[in-house]
Each structure stands twice: as C-alpha cells, then as structure tokens.
N, C-alpha and C positions, 0 to 999 in steps of 0.2 A: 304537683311538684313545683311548678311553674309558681303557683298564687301561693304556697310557702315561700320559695324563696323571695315575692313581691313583698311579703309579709316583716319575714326577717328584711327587709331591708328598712321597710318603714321603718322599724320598733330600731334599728340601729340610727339610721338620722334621727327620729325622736334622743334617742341618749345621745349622741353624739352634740346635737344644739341643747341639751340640757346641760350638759356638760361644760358647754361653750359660753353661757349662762352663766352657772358658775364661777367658770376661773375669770369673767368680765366683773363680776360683782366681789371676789377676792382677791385681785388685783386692784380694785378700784379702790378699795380698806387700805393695799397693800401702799399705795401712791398718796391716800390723803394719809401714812402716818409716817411715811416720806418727806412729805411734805411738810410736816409739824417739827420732824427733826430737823432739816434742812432750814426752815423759819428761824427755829431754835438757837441753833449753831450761828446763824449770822445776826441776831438780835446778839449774843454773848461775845461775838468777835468783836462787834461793834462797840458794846460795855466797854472791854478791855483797852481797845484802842482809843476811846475818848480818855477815859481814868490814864493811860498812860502818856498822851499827849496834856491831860492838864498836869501830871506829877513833873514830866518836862519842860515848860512854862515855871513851874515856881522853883524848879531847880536851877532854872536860867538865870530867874530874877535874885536868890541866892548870893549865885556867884557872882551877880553885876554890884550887888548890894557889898557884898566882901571885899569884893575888888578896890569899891569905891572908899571904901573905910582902911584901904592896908592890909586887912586881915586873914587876906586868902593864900593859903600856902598848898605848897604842893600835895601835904597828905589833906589838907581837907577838903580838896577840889577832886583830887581821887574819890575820899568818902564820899562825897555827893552825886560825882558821873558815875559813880560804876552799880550798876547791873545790881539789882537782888537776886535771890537763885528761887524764890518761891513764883508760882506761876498759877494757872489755873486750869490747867491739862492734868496737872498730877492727884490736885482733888477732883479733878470729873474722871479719872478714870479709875479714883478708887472707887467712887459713885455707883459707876457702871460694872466694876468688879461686886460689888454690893449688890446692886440690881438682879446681875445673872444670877449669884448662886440662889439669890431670893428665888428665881424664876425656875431655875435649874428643880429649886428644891419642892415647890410650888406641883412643878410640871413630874417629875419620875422619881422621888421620894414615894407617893402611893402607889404607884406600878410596879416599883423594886419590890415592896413587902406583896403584892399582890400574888405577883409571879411564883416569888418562893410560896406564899402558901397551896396554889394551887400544885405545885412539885410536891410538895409532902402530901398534899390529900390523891395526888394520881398514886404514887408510893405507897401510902395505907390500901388503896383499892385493890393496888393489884399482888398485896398480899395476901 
C-alpha cells in the first residue's frame, strides 16, 4: 500500500512539472505575441503623431502666409484649424472586426456542422 501510494505520487509530480512545462512554453508564445502587438500599437501611435505634428506646421505656415497677404478671414482660418472627423481607430477596428469573424469562422464553423452530424448519426442508431 505504502509503495503504491509512493508510486501515485511520483507519476503525479511527473504531470504536474509536465504540466508546468507546458503552461511556461504557452505563455512564453502568449508574451512574444504580446509583445508584437504592443511594438505594433506604438510604432502606429508614433506614424500618427508625427503625420499630424507635420499636417500642423504647414497649417501654421498657411495662416502666417494669409495673414501676411490680407487674405485670411475668419471662415478660412476656421477651415484650416478645425479637426477632420476621420481617424485611424475606426479602420483598425473594422480590421479587427474582419479578423475575428475570419478567426471565429476559421475556429467553430467546422465544429458547428460537426456536432450536428454526429446528433443525427447517435439518432439514426438508436432507432
């Protein structure tokens, strides 16, 4: 009794560090793609804030330019400072809406029809 339960204890730390194994080597996947998004996101932050620091420099230069000529009036200094509404969140996250259902469809699209077939073949059997 004794050298069974010695037994069962091995074979449990044996799984238990295989185990441990494992979830170091799927979290390690899980960090390096972590990682790649996180790189990702601030390499694109970065795009954006350079492109809109130089779109504000020639909007500057613009209005120094208008000024200097007479020609700058109130609606066209409006035109020029205010805001566009388009951005780049709103296409990355149709992107990412695109991505999932790809993945969605990818990943349990085959398991949906799977499922049901095996329901109708237990059904046929057990008539």
């Amino acid at each position: 009794m004794n050298k069974e339960l010695k037994r069962k204890e091995e074979e449990l730390e044996q799984t238990l560090a295989r185990q441990m194994e494992l979830f170091k080597a799927e979290s390690g996947d899980w960090l390096k793609i972590g990682g790649v998004v996180l790189a990702g996101g601030l390499i694109a932050l970065a795009i954006v804030k350079t492109r809109k620091s130089r779109k504000d420099k020639k909007t500057e230069e613009a209005l120094f330019v208008l000024e200097r000529e007479g020609l700058l009036t109130k609606d066209i200094e409006k035109k020029l400072t205010e805001s566009s509404k388009s951005s780049f969140w709103p296409s990355m996250g149709q992107r990412l809406l695109i991505l999932g259902l790809a993945f969605a469809k990818e990943k349990f699209l085959p398991n949906l029809f799977a499922a049901q077939s095996e329901d109708v073949n237990t059904e046929e059997k057990s008539q």
